[in-house]
mmCIF entry with sequence, helices, sheets and N, C-alpha, C, O atoms, coordinates in Angstrom:
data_MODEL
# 
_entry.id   MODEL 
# 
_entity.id                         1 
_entity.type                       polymer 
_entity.pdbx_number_of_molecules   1 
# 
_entity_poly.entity_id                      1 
_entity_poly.type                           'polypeptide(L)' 
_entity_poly.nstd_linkage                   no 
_entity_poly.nstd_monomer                   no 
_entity_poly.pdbx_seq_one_letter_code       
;(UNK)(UNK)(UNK)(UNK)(UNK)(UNK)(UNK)(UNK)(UNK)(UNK)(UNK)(UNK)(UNK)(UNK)(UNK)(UNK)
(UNK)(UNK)(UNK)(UNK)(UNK)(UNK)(UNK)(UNK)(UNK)(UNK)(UNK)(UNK)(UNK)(UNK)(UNK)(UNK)
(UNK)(UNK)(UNK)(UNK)(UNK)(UNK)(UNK)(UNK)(UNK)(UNK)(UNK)(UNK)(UNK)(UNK)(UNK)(UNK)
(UNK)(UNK)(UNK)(UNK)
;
_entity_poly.pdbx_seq_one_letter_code_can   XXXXXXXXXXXXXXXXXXXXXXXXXXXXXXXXXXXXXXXXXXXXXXXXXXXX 
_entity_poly.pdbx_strand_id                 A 
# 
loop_
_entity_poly_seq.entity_id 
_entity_poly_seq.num 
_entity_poly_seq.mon_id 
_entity_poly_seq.hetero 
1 1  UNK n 
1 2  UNK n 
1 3  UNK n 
1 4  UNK n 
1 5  UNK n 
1 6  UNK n 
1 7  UNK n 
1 8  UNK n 
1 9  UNK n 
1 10 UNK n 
1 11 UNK n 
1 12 UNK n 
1 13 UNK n 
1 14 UNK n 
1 15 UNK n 
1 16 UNK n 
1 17 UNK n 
1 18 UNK n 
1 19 UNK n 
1 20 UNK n 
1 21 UNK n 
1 22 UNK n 
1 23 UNK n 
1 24 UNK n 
1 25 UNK n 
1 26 UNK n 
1 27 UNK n 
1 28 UNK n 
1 29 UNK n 
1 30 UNK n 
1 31 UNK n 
1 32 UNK n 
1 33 UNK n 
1 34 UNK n 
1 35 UNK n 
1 36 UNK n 
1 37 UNK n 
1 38 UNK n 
1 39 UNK n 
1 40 UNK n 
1 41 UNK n 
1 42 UNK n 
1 43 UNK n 
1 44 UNK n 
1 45 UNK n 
1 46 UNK n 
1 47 UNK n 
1 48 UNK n 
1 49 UNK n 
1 50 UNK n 
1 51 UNK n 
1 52 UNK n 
# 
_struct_asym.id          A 
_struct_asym.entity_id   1 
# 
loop_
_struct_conf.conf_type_id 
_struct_conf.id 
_struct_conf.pdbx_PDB_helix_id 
_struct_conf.beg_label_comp_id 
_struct_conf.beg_label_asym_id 
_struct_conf.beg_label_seq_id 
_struct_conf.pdbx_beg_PDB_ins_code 
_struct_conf.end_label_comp_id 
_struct_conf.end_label_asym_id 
_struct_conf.end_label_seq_id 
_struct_conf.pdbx_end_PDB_ins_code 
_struct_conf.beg_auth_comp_id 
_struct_conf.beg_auth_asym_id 
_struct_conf.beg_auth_seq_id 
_struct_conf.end_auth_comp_id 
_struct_conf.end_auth_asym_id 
_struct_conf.end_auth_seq_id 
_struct_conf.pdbx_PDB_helix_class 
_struct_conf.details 
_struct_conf.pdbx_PDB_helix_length 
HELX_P HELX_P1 AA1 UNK A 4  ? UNK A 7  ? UNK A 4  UNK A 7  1 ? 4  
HELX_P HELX_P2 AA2 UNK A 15 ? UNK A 20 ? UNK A 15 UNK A 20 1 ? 6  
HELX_P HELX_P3 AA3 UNK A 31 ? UNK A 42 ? UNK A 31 UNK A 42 1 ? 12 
# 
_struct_conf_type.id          HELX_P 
_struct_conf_type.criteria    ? 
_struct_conf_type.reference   ? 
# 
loop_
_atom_site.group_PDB 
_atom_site.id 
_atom_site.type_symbol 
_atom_site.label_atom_id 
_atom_site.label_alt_id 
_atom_site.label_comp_id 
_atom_site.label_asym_id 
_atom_site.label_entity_id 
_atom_site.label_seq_id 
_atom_site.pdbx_PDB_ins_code 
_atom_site.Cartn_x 
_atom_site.Cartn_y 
_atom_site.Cartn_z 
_atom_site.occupancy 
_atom_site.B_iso_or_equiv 
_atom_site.pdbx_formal_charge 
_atom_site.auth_seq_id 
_atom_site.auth_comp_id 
_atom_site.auth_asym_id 
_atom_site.auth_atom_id 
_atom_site.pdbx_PDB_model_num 
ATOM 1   N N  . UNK A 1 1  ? 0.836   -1.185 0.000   1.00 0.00 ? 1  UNK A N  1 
ATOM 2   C CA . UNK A 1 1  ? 0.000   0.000  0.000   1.00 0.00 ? 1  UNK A CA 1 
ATOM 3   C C  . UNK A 1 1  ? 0.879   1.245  0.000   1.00 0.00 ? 1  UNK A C  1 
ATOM 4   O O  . UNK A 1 1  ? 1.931   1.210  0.638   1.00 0.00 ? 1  UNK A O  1 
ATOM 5   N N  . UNK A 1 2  ? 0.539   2.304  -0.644  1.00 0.00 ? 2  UNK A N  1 
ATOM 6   C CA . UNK A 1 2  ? 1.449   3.416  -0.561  1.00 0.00 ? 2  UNK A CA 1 
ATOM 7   C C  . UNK A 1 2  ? 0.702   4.499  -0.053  1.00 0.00 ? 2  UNK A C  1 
ATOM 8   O O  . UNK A 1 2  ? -0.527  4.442  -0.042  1.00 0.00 ? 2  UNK A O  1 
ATOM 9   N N  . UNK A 1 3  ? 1.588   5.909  0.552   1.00 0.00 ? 3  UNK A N  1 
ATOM 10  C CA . UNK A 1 3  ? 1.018   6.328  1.385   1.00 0.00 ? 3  UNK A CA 1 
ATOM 11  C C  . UNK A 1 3  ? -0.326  7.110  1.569   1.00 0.00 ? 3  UNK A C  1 
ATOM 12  O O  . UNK A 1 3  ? -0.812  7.636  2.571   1.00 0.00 ? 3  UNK A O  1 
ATOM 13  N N  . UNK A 1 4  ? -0.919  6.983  -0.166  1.00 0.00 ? 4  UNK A N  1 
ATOM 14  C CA . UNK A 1 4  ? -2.227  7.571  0.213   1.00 0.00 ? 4  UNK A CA 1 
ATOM 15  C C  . UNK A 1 4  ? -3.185  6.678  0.600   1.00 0.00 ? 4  UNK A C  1 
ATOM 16  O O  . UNK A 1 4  ? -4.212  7.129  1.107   1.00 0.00 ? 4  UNK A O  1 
ATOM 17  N N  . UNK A 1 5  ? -3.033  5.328  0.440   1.00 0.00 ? 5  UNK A N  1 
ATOM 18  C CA . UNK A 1 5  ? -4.263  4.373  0.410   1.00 0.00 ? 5  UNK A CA 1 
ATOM 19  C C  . UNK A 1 5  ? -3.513  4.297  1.959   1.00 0.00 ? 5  UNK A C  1 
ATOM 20  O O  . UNK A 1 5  ? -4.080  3.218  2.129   1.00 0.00 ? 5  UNK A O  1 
ATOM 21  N N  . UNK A 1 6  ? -2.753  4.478  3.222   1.00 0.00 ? 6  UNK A N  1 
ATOM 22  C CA . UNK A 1 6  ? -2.711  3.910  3.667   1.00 0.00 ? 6  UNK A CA 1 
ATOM 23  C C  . UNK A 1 6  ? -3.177  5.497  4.932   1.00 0.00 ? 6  UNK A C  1 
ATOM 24  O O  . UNK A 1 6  ? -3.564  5.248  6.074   1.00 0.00 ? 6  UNK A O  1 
ATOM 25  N N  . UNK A 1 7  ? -3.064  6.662  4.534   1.00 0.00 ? 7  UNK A N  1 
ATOM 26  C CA . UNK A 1 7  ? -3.826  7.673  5.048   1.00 0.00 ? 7  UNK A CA 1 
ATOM 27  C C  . UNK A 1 7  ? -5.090  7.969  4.788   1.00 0.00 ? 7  UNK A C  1 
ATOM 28  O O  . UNK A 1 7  ? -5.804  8.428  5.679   1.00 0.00 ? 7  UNK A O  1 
ATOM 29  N N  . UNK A 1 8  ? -5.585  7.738  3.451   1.00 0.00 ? 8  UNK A N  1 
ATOM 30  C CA . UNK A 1 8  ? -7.254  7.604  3.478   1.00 0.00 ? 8  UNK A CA 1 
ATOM 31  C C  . UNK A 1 8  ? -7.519  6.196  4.616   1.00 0.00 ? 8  UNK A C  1 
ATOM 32  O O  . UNK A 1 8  ? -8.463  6.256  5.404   1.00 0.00 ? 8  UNK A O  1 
ATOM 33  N N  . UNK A 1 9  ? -6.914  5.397  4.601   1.00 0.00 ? 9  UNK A N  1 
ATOM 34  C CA . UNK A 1 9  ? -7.854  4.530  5.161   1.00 0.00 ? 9  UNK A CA 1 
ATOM 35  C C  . UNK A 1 9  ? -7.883  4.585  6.577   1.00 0.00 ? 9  UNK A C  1 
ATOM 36  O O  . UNK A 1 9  ? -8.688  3.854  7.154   1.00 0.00 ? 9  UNK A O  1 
ATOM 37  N N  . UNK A 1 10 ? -6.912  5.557  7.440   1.00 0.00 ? 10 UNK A N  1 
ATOM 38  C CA . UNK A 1 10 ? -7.409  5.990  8.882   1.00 0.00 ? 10 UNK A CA 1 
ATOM 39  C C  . UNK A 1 10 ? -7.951  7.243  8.987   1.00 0.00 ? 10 UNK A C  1 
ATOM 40  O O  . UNK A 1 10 ? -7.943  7.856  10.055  1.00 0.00 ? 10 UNK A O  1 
ATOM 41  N N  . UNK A 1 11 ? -8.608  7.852  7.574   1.00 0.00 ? 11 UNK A N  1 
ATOM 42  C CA . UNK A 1 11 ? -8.921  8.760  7.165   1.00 0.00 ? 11 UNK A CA 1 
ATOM 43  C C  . UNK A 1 11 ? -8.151  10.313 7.854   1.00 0.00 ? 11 UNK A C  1 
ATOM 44  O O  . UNK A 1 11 ? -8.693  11.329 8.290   1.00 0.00 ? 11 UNK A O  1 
ATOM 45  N N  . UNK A 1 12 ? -6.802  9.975  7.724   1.00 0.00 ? 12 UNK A N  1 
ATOM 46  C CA . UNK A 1 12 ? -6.242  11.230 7.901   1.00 0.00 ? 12 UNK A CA 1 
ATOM 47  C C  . UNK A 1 12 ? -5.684  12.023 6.778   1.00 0.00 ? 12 UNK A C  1 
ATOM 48  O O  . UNK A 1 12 ? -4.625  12.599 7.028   1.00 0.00 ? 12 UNK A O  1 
ATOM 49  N N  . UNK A 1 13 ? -6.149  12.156 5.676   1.00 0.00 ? 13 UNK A N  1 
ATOM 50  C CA . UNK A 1 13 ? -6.381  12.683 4.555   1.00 0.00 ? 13 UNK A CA 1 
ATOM 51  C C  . UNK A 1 13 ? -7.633  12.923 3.992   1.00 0.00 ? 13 UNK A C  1 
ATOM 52  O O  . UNK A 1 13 ? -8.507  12.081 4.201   1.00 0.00 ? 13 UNK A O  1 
ATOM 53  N N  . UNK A 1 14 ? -7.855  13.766 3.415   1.00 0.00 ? 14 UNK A N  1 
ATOM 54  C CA . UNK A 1 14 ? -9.709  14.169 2.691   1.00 0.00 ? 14 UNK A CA 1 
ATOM 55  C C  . UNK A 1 14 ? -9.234  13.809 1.363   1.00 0.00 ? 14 UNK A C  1 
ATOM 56  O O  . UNK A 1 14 ? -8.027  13.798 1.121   1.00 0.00 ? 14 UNK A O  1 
ATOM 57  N N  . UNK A 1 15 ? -10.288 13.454 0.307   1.00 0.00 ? 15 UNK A N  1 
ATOM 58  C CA . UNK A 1 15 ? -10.188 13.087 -0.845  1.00 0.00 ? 15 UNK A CA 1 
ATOM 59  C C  . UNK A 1 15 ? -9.367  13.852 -1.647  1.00 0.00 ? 15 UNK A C  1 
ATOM 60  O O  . UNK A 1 15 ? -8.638  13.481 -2.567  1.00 0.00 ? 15 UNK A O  1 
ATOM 61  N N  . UNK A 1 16 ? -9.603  15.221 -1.101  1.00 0.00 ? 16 UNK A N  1 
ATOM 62  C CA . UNK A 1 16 ? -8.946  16.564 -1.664  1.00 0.00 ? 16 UNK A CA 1 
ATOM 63  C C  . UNK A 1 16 ? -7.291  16.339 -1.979  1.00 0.00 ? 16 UNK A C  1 
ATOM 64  O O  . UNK A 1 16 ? -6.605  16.404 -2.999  1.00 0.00 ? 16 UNK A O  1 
ATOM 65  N N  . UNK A 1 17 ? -6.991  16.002 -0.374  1.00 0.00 ? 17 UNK A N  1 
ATOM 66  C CA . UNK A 1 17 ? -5.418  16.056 -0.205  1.00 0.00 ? 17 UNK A CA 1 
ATOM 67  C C  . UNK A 1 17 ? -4.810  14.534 -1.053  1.00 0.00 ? 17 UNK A C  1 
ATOM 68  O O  . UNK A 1 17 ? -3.685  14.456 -1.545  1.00 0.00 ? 17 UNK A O  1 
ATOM 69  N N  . UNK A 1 18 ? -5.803  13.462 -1.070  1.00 0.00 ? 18 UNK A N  1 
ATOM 70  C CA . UNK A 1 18 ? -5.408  12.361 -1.975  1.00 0.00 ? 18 UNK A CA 1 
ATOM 71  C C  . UNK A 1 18 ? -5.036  12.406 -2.946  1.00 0.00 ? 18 UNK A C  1 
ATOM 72  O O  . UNK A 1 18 ? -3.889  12.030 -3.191  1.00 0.00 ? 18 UNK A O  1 
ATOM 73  N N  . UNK A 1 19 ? -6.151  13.060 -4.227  1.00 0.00 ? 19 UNK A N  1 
ATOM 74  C CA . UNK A 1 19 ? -5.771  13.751 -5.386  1.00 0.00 ? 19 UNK A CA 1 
ATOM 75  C C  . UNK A 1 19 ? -4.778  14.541 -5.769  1.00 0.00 ? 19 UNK A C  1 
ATOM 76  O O  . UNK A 1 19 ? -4.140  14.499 -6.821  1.00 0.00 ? 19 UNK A O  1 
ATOM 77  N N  . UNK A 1 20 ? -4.633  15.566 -4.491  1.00 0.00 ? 20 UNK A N  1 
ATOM 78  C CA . UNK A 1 20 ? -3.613  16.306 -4.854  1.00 0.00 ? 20 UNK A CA 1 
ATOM 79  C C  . UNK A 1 20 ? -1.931  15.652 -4.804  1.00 0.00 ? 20 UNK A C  1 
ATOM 80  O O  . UNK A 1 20 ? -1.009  15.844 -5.597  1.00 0.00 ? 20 UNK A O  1 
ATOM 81  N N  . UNK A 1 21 ? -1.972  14.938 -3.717  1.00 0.00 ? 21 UNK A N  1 
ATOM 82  C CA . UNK A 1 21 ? -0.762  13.706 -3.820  1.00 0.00 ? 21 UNK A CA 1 
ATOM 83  C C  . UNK A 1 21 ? -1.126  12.977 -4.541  1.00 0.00 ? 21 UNK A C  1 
ATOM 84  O O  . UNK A 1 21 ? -0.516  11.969 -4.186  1.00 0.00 ? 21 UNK A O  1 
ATOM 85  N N  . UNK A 1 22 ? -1.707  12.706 -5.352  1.00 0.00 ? 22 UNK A N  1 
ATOM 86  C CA . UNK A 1 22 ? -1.650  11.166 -6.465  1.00 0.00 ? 22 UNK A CA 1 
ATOM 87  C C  . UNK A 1 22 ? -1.134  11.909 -7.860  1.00 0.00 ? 22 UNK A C  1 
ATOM 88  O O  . UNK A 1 22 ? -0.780  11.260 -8.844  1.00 0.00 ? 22 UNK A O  1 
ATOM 89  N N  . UNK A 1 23 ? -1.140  13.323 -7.808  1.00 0.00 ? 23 UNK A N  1 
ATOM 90  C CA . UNK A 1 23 ? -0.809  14.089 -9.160  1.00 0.00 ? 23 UNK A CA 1 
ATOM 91  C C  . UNK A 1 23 ? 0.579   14.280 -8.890  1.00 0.00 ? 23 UNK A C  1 
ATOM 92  O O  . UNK A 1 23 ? 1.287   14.503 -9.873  1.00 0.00 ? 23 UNK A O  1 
ATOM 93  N N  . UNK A 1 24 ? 1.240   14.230 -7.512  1.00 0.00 ? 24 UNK A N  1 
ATOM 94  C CA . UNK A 1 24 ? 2.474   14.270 -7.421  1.00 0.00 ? 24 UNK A CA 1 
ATOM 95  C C  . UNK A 1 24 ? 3.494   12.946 -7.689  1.00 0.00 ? 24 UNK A C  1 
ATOM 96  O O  . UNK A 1 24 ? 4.578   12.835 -8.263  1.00 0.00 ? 24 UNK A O  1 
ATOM 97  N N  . UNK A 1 25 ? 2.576   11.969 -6.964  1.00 0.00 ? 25 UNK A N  1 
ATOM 98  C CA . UNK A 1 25 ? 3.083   10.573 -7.146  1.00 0.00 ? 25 UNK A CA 1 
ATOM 99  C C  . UNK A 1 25 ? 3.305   9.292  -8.309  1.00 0.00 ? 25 UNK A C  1 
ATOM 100 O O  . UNK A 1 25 ? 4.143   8.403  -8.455  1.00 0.00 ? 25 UNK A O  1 
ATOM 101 N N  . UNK A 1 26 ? 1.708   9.856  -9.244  1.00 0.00 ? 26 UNK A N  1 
ATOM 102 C CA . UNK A 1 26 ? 1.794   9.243  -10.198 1.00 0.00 ? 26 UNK A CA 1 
ATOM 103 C C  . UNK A 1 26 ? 2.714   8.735  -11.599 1.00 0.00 ? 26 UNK A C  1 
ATOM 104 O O  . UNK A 1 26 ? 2.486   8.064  -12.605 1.00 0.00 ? 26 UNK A O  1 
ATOM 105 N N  . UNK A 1 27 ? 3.586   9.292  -11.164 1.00 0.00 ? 27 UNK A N  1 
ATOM 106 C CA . UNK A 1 27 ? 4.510   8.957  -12.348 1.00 0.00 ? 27 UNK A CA 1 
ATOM 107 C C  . UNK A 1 27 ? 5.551   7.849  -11.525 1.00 0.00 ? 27 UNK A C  1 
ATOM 108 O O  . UNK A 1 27 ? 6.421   7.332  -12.225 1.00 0.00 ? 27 UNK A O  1 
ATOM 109 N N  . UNK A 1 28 ? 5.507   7.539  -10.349 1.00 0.00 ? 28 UNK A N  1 
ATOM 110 C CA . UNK A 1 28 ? 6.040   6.663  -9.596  1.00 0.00 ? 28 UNK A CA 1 
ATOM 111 C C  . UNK A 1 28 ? 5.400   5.734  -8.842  1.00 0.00 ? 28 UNK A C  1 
ATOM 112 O O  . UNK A 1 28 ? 5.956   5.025  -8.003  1.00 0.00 ? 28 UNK A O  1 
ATOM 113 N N  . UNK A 1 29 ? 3.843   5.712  -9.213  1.00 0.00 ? 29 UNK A N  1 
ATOM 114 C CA . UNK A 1 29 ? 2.767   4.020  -9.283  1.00 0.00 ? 29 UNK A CA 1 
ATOM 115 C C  . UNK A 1 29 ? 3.322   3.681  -10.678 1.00 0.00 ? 29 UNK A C  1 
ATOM 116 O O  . UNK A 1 29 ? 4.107   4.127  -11.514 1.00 0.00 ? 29 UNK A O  1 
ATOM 117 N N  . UNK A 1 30 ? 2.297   2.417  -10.429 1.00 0.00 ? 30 UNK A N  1 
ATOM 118 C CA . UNK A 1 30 ? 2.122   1.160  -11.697 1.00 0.00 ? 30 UNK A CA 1 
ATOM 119 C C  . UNK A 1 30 ? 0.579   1.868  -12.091 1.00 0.00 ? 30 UNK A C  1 
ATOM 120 O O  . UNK A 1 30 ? -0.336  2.160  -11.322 1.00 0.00 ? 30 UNK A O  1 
ATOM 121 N N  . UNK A 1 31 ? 0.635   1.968  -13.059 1.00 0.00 ? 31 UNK A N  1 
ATOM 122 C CA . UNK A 1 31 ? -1.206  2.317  -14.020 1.00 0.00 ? 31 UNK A CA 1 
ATOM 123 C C  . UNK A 1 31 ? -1.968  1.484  -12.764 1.00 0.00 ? 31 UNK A C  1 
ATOM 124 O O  . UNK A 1 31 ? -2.574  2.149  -11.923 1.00 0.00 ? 31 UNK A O  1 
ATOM 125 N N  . UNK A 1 32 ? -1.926  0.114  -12.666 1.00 0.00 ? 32 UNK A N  1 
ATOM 126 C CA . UNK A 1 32 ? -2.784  -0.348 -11.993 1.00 0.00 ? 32 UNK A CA 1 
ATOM 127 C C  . UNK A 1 32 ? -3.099  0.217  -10.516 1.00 0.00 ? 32 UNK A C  1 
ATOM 128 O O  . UNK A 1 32 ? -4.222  0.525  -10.115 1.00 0.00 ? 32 UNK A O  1 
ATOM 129 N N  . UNK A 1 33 ? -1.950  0.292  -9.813  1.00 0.00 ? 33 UNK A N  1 
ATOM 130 C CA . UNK A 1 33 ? -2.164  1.313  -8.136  1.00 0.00 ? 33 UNK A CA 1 
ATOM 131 C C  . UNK A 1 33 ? -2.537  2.507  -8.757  1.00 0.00 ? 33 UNK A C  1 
ATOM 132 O O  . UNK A 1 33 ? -3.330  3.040  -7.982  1.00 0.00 ? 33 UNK A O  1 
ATOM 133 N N  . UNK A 1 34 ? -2.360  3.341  -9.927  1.00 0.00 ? 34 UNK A N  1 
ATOM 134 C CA . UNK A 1 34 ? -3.131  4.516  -9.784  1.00 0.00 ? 34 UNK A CA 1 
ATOM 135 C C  . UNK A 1 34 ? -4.381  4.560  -10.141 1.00 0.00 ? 34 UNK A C  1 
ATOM 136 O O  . UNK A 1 34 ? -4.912  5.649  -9.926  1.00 0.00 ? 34 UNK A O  1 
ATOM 137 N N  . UNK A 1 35 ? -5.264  3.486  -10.771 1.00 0.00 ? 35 UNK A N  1 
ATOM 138 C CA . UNK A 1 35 ? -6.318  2.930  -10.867 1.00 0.00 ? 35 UNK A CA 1 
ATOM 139 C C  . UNK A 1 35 ? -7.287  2.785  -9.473  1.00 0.00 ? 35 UNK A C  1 
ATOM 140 O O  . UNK A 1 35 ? -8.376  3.234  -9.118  1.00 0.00 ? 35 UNK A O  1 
ATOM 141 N N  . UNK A 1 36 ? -6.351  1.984  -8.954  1.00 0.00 ? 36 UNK A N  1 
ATOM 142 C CA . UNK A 1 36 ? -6.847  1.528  -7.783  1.00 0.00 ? 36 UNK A CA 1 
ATOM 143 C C  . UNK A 1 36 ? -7.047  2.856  -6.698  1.00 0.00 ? 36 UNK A C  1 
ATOM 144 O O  . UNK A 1 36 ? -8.105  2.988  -6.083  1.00 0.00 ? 36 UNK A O  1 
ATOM 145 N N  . UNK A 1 37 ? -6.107  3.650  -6.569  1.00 0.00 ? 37 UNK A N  1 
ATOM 146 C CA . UNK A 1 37 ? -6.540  4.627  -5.766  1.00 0.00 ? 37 UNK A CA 1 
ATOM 147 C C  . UNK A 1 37 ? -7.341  5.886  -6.270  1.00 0.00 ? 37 UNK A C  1 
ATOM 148 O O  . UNK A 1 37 ? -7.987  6.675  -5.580  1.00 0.00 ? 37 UNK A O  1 
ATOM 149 N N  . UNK A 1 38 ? -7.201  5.888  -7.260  1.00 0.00 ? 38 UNK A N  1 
ATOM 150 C CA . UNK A 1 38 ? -8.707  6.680  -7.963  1.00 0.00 ? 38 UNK A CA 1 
ATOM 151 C C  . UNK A 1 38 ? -10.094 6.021  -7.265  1.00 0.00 ? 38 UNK A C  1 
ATOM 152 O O  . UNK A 1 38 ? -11.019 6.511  -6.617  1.00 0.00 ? 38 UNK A O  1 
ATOM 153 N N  . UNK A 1 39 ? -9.725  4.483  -7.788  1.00 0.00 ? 39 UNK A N  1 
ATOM 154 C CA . UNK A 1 39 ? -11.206 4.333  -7.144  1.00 0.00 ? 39 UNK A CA 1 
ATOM 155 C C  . UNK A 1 39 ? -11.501 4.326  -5.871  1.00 0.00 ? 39 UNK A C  1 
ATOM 156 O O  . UNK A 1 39 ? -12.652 4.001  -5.581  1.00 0.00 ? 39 UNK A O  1 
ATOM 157 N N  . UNK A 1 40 ? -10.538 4.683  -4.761  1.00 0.00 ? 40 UNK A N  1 
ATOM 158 C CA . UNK A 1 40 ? -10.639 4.428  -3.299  1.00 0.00 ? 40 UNK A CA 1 
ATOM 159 C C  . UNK A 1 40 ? -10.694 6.106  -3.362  1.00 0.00 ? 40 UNK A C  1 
ATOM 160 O O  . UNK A 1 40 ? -11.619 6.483  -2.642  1.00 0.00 ? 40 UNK A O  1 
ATOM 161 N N  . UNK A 1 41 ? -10.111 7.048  -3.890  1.00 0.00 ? 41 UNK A N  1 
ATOM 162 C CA . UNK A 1 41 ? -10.419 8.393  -3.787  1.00 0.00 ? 41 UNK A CA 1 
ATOM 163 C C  . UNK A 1 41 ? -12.284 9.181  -4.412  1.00 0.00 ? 41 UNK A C  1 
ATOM 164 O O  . UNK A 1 41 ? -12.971 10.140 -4.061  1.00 0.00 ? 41 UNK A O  1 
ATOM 165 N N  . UNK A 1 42 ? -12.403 8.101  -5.433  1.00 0.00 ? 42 UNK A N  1 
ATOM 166 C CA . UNK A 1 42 ? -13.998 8.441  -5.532  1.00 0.00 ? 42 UNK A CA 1 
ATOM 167 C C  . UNK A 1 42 ? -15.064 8.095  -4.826  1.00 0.00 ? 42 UNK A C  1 
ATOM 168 O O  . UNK A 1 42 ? -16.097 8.731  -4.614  1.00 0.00 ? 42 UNK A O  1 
ATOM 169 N N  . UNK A 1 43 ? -14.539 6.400  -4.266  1.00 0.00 ? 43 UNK A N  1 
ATOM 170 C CA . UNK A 1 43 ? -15.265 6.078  -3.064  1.00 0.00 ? 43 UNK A CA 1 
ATOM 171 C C  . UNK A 1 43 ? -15.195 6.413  -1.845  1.00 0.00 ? 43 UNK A C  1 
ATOM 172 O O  . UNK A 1 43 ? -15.827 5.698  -1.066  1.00 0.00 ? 43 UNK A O  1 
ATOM 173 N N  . UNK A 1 44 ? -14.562 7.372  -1.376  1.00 0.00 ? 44 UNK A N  1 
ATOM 174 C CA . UNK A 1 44 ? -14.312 8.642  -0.269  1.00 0.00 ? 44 UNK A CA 1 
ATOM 175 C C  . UNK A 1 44 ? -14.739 9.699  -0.665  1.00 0.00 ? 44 UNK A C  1 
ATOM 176 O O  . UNK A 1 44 ? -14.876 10.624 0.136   1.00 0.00 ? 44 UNK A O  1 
ATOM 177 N N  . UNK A 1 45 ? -15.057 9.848  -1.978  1.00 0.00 ? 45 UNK A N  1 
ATOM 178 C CA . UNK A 1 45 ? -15.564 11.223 -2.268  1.00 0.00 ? 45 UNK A CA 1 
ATOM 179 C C  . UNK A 1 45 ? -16.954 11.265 -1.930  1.00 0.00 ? 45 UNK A C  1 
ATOM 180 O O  . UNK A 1 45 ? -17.515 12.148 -1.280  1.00 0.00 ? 45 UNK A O  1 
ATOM 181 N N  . UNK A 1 46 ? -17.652 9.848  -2.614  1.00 0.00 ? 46 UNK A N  1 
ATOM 182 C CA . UNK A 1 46 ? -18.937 9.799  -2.372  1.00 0.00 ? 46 UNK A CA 1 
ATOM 183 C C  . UNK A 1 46 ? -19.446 9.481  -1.132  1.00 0.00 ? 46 UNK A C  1 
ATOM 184 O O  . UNK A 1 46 ? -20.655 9.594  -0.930  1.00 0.00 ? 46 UNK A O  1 
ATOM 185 N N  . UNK A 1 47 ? -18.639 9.071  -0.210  1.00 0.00 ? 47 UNK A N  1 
ATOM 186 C CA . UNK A 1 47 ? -19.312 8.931  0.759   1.00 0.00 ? 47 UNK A CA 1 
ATOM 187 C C  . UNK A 1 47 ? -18.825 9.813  1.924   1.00 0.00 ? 47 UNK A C  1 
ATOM 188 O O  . UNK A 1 47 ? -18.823 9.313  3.049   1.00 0.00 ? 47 UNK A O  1 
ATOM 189 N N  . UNK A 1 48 ? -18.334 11.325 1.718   1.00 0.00 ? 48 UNK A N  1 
ATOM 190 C CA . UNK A 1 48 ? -18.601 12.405 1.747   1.00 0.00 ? 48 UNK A CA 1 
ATOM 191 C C  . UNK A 1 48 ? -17.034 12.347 3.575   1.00 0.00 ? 48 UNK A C  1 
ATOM 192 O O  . UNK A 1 48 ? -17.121 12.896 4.674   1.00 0.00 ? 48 UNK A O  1 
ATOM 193 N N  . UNK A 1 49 ? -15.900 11.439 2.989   1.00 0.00 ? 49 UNK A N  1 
ATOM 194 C CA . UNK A 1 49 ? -14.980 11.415 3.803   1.00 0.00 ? 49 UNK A CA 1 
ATOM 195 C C  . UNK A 1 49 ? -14.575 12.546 4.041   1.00 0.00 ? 49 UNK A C  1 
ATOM 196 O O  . UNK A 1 49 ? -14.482 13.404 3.164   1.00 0.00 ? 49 UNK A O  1 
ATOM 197 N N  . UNK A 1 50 ? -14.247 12.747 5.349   1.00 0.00 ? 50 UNK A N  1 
ATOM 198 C CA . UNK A 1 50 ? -13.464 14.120 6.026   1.00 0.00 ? 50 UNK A CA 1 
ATOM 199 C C  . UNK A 1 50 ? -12.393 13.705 6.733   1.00 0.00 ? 50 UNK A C  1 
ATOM 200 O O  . UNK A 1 50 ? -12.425 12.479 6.832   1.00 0.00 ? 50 UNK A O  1 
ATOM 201 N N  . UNK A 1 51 ? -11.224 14.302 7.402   1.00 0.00 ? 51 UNK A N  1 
ATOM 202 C CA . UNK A 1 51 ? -10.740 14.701 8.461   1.00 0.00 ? 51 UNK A CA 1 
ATOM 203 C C  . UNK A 1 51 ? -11.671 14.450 9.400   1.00 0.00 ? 51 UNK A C  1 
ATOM 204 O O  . UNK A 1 51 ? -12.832 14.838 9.270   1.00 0.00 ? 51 UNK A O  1 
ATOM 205 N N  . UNK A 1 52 ? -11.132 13.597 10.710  1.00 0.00 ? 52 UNK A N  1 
ATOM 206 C CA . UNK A 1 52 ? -12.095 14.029 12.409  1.00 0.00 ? 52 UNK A CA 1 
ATOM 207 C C  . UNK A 1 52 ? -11.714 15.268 12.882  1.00 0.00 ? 52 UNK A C  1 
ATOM 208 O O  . UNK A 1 52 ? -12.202 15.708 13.923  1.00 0.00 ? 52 UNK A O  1 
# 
């Protein structure tokens, strides 16, 4: 897991800050992990993830 899938998932990142690190990171995933955390960043989007 790399470090955004592994801060969304104690949700100490907002979808916001995911995206914005996955535009930094992406050229250093595999297509497939940046796949994959798109879809873990839309499925935090929709279900309206925050910061506590």
């Amino acid at each position: 897991m790399c470090i955004i899938c592994v801060e969304l998932a104690k949700r100490a990142m907002t979808p916001a800050e995911g995206r914005r690190a996955l535009g930094e990171m992406k050229v250093k995933l595999d297509a497939a992990h940046v796949a994959e955390v798109e879809k873990k960043l839309s499925d935090a989007e929709k279900a309206g993830a925050t910061k506590p």
